[in-house]
PyMOL Python script that loads the backbone (N, CA, C, O; Angstrom):
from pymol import cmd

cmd.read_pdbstr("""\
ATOM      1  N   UNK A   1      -6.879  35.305 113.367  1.00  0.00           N
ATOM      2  CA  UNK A   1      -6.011  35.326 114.533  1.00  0.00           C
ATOM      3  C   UNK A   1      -6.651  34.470 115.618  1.00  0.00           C
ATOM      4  O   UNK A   1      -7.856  34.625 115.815  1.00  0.00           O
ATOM      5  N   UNK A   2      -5.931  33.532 116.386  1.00  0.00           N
ATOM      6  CA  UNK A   2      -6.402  32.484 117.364  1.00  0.00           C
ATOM      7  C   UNK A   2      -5.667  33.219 118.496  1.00  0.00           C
ATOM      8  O   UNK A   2      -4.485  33.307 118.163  1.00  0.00           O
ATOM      9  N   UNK A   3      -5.874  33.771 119.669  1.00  0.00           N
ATOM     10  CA  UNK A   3      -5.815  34.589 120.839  1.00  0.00           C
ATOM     11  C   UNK A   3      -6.090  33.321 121.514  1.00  0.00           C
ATOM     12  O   UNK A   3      -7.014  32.577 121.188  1.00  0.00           O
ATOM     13  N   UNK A   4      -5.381  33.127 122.329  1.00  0.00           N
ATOM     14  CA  UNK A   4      -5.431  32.318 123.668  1.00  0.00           C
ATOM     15  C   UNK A   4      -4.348  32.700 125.136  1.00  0.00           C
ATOM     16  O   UNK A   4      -3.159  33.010 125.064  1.00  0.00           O
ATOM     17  N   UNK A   5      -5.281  32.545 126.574  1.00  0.00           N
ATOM     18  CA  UNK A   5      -4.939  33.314 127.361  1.00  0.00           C
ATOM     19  C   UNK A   5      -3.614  32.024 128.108  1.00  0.00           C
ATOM     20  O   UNK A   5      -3.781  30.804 128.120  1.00  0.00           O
ATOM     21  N   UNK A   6      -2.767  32.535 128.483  1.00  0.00           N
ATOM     22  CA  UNK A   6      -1.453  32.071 129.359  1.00  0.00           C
ATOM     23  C   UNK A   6      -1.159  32.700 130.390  1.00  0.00           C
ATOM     24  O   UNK A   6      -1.146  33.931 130.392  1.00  0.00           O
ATOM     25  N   UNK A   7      -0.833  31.890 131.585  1.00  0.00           N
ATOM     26  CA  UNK A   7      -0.224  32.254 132.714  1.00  0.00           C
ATOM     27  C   UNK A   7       1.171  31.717 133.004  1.00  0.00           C
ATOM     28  O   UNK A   7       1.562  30.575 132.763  1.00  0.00           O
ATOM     29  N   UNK A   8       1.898  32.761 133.587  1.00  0.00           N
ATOM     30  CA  UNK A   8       3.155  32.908 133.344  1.00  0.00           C
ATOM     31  C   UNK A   8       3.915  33.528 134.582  1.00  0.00           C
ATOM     32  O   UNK A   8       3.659  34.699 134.861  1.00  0.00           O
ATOM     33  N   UNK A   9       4.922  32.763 135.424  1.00  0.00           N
ATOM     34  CA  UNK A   9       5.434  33.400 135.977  1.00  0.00           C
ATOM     35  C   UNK A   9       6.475  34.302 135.680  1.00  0.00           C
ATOM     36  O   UNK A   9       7.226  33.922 134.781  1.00  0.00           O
ATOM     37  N   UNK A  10       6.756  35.534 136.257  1.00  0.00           N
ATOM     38  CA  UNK A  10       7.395  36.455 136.319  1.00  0.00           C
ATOM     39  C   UNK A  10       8.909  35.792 136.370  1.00  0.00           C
ATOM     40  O   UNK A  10       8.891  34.876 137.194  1.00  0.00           O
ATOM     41  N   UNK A  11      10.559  35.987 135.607  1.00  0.00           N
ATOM     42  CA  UNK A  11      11.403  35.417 135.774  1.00  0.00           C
ATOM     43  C   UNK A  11      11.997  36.320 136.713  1.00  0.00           C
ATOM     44  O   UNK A  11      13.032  35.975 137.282  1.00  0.00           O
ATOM     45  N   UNK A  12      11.381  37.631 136.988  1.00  0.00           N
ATOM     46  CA  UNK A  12      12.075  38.596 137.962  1.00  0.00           C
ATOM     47  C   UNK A  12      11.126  38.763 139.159  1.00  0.00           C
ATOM     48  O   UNK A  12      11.826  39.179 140.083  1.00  0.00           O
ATOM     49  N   UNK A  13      10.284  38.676 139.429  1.00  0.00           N
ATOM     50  CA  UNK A  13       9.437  39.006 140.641  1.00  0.00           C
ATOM     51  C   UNK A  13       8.691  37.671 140.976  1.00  0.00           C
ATOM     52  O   UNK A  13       7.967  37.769 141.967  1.00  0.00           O
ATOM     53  N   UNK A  14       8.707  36.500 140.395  1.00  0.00           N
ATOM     54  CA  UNK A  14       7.883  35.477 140.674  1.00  0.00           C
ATOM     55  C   UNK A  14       6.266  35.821 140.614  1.00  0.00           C
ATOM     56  O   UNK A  14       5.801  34.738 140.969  1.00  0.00           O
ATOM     57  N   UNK A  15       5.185  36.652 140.384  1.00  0.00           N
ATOM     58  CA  UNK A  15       4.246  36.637 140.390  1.00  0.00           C
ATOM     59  C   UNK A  15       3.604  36.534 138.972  1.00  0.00           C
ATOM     60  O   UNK A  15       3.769  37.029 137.857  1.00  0.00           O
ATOM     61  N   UNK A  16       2.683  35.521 139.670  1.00  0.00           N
ATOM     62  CA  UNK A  16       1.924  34.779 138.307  1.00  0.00           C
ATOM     63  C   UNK A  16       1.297  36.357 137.326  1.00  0.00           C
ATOM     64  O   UNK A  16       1.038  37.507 137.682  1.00  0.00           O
ATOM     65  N   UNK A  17       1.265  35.783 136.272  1.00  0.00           N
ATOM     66  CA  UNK A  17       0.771  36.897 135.613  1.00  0.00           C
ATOM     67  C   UNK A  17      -0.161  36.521 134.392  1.00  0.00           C
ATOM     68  O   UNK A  17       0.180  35.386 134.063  1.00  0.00           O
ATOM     69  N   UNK A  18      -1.084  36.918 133.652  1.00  0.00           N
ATOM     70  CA  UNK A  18      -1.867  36.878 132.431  1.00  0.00           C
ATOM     71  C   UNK A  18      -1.522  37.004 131.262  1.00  0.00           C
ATOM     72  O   UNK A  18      -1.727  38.206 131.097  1.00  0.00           O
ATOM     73  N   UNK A  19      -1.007  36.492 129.991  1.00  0.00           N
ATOM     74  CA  UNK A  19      -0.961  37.280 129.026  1.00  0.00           C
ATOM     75  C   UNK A  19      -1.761  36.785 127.472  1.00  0.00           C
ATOM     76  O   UNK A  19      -2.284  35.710 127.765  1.00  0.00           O
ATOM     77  N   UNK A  20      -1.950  36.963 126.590  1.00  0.00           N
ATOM     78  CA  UNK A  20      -2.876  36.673 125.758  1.00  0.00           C
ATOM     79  C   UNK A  20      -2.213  36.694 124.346  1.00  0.00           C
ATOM     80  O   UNK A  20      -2.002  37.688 123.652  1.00  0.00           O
ATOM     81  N   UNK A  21      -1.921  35.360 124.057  1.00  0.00           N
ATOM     82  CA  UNK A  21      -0.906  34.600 122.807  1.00  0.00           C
ATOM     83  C   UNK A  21      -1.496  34.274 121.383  1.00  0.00           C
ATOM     84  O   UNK A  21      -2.268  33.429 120.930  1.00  0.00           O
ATOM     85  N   UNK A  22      -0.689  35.466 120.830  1.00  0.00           N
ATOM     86  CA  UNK A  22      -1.684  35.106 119.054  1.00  0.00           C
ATOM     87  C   UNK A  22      -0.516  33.554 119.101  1.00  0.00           C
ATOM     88  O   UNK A  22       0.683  33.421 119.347  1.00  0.00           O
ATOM     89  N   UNK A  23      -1.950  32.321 118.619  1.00  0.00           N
ATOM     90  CA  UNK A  23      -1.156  31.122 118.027  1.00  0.00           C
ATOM     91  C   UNK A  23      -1.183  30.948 117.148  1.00  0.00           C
ATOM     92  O   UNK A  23      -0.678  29.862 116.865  1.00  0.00           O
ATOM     93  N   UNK A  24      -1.780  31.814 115.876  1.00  0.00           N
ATOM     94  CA  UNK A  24      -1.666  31.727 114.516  1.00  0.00           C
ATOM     95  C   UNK A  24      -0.787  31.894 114.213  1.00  0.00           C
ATOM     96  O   UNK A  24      -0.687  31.879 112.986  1.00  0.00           O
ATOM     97  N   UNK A  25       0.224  32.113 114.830  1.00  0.00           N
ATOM     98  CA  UNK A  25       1.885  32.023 113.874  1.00  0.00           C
ATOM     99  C   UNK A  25       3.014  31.675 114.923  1.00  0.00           C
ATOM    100  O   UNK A  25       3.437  32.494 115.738  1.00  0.00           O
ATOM    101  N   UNK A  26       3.369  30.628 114.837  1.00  0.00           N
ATOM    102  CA  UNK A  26       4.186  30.065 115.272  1.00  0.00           C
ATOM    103  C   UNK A  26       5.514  29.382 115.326  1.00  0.00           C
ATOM    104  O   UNK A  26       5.348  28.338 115.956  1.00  0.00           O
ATOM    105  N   UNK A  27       6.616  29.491 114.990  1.00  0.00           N
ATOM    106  CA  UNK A  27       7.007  29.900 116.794  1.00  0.00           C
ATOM    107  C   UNK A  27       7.173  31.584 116.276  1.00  0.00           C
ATOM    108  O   UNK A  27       7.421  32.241 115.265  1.00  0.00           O
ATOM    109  N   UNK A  28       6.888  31.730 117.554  1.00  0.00           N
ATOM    110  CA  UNK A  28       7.285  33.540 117.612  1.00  0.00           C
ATOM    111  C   UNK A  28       8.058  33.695 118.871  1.00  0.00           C
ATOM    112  O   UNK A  28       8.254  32.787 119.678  1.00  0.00           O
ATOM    113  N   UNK A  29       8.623  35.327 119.011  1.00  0.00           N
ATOM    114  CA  UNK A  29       9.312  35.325 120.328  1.00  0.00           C
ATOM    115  C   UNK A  29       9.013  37.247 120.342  1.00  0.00           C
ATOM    116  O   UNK A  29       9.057  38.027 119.390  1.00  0.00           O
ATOM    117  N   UNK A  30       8.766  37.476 121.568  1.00  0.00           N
ATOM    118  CA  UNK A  30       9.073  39.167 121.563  1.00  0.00           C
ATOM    119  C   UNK A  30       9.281  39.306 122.725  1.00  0.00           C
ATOM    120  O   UNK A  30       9.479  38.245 123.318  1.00  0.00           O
ATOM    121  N   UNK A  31       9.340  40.654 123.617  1.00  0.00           N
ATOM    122  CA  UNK A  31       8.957  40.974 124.446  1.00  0.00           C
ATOM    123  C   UNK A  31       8.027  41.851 124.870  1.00  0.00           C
ATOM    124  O   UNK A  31       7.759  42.912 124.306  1.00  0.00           O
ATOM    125  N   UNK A  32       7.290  41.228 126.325  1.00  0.00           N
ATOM    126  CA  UNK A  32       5.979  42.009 126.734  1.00  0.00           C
ATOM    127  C   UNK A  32       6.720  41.986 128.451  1.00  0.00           C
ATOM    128  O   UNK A  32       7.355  41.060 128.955  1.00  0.00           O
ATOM    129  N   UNK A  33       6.241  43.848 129.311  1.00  0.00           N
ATOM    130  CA  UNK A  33       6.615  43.843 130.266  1.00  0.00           C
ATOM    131  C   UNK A  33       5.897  43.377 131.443  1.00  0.00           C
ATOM    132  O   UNK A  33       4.683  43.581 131.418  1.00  0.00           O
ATOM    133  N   UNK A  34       6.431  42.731 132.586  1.00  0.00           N
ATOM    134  CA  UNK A  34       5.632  42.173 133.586  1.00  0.00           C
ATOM    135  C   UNK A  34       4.419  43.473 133.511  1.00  0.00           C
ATOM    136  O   UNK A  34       4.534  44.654 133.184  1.00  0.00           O
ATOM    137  N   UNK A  35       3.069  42.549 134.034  1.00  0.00           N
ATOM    138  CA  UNK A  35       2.589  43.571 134.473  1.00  0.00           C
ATOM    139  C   UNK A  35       2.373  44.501 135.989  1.00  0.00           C
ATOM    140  O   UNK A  35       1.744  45.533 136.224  1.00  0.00           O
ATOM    141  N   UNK A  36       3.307  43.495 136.949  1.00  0.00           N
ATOM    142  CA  UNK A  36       3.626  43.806 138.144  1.00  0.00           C
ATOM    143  C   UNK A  36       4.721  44.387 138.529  1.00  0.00           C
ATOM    144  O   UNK A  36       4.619  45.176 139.469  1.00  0.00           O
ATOM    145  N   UNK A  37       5.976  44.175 137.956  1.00  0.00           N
ATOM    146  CA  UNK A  37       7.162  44.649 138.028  1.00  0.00           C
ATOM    147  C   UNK A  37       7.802  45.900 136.794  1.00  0.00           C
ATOM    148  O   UNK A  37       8.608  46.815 136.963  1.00  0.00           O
ATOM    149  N   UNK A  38       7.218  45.559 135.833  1.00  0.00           N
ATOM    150  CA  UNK A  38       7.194  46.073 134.824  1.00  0.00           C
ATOM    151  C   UNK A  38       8.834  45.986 134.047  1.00  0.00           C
ATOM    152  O   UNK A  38       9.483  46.802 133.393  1.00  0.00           O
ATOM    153  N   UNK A  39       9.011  45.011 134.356  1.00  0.00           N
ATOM    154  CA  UNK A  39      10.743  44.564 134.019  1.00  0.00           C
ATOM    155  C   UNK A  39      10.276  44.012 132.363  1.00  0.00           C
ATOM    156  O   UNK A  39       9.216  43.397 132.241  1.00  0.00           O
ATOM    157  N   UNK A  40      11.025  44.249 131.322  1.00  0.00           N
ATOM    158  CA  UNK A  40      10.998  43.196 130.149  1.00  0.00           C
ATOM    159  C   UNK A  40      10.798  41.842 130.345  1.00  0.00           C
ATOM    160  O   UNK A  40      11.678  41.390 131.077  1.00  0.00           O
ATOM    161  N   UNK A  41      10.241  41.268 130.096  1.00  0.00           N
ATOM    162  CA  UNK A  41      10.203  39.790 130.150  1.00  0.00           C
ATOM    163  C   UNK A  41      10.541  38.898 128.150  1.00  0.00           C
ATOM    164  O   UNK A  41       9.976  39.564 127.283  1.00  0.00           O
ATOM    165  N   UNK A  42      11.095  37.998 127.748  1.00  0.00           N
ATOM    166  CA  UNK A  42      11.798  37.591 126.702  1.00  0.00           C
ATOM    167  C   UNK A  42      10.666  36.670 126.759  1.00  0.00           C
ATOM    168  O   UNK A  42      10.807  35.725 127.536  1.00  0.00           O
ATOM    169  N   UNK A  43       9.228  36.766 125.895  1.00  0.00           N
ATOM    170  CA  UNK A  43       8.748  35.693 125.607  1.00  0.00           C
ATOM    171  C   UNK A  43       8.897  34.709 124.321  1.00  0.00           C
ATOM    172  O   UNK A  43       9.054  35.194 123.201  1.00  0.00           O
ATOM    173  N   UNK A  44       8.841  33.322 124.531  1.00  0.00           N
ATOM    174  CA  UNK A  44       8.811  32.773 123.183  1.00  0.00           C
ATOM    175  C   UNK A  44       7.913  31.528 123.091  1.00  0.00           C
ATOM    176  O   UNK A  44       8.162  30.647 123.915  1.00  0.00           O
ATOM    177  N   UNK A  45       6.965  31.322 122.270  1.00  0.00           N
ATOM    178  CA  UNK A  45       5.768  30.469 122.131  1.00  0.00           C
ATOM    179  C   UNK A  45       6.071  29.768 120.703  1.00  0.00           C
ATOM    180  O   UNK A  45       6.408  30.230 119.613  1.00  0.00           O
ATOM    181  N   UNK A  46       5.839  28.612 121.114  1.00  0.00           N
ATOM    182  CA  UNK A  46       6.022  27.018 120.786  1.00  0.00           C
ATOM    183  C   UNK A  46       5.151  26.327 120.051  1.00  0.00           C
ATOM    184  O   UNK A  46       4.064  26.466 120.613  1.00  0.00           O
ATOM    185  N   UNK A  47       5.009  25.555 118.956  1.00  0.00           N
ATOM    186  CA  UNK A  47       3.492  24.769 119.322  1.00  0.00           C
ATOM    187  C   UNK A  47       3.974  23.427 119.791  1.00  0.00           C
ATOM    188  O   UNK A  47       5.041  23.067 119.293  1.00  0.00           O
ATOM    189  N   UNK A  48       3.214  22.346 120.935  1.00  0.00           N
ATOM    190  CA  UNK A  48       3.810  21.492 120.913  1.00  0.00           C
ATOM    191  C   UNK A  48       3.176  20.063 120.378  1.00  0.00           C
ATOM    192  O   UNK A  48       2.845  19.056 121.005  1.00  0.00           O
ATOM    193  N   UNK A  49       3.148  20.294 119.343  1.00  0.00           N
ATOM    194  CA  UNK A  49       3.275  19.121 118.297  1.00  0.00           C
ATOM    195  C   UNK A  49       1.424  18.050 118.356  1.00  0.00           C
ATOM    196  O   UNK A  49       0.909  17.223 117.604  1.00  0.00           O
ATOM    197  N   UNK A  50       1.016  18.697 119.650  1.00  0.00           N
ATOM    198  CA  UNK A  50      -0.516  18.209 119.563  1.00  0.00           C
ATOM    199  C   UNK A  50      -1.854  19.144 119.358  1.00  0.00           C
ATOM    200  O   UNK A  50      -3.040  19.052 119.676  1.00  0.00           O
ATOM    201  N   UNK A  51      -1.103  20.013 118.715  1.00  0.00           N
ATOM    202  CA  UNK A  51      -2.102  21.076 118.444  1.00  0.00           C
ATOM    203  C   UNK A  51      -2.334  22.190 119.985  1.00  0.00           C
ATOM    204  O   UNK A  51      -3.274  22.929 120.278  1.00  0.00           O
ATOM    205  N   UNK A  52      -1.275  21.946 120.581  1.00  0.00           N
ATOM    206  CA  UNK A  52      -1.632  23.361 121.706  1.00  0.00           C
ATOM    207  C   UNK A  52      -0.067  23.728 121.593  1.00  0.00           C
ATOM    208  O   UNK A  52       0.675  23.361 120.682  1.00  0.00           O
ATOM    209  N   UNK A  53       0.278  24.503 122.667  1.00  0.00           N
ATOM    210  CA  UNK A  53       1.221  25.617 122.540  1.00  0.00           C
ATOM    211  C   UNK A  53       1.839  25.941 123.916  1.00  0.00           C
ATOM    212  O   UNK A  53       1.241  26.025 124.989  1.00  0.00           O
ATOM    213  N   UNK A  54       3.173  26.109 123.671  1.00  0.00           N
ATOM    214  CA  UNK A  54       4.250  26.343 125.162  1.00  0.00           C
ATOM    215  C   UNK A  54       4.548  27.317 124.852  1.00  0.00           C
ATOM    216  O   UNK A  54       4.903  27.611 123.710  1.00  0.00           O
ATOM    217  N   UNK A  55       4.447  28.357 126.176  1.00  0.00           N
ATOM    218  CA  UNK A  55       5.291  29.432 126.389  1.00  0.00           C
ATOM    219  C   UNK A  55       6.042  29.233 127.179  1.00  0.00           C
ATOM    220  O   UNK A  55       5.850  28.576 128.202  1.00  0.00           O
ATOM    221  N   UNK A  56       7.261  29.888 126.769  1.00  0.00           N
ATOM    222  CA  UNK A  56       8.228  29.823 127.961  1.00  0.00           C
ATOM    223  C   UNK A  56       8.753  31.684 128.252  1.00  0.00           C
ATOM    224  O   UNK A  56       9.025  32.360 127.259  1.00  0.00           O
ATOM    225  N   UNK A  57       8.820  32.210 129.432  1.00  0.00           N
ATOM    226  CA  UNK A  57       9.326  33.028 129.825  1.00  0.00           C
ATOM    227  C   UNK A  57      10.740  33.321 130.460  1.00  0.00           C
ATOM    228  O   UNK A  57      10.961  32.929 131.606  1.00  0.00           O
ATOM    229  N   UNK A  58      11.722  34.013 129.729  1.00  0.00           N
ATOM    230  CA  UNK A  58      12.854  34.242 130.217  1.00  0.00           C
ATOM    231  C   UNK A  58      13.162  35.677 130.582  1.00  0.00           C
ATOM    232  O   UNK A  58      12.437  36.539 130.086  1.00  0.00           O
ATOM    233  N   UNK A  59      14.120  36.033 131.368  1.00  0.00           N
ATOM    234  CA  UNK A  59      14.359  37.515 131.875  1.00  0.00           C
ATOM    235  C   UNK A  59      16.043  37.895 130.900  1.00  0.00           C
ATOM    236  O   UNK A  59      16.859  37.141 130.369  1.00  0.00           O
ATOM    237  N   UNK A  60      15.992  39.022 131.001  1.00  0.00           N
ATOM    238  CA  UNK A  60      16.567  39.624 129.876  1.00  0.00           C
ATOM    239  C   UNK A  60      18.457  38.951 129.909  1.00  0.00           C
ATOM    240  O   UNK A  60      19.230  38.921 128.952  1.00  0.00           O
ATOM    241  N   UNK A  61      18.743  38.457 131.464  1.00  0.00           N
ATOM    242  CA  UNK A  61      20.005  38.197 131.525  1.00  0.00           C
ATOM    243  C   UNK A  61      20.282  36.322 130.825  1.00  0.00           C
ATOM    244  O   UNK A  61      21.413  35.860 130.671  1.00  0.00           O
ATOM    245  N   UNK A  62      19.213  35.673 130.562  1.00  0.00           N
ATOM    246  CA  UNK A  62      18.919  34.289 130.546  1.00  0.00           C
ATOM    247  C   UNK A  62      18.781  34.562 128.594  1.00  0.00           C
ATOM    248  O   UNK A  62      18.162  33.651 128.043  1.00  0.00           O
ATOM    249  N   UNK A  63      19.050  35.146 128.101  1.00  0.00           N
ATOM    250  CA  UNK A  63      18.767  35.296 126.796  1.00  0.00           C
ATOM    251  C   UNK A  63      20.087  35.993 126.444  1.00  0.00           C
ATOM    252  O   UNK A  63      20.820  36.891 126.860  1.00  0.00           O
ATOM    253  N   UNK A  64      19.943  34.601 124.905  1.00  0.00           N
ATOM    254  CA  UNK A  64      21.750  34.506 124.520  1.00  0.00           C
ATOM    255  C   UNK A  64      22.010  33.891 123.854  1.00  0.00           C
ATOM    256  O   UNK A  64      23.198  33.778 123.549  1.00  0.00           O
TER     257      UNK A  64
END
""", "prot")
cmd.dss("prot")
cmd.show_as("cartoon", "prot")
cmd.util.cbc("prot")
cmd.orient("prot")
């Protein structure tokens, strides 16, 4: 398992936040809750094509 740390804004509260991305399997998508707001957040991680990795964060109404 390759663990690497990401920062991420909140799509509901705007505050930056921490979270820590298995990139051994890729693409994936789940959800993990802010840790400030504690709202669902819709994550989904990428690799982008040079050997690193995009997350993108969406809030539950933006997913569809």
């Amino acid at each position: 398992m390759f663990v690497e740390e990401s920062e991420i804004a909140c799509p509901y509260c705007g505050e930056i936040i921490t979270m820590f991305v298995d990139t051994s399997v890729l693409p994936q998508e789940y959800v993990e809750d802010c840790q400030v707001c504690c709202r669902p957040i819709e994550v989904a991680v990428v690799g982008n094509g040079s050997g690193g990795f995009v997350v993108t964060a969406r809030d539950q109404d933006e997913v569809g």
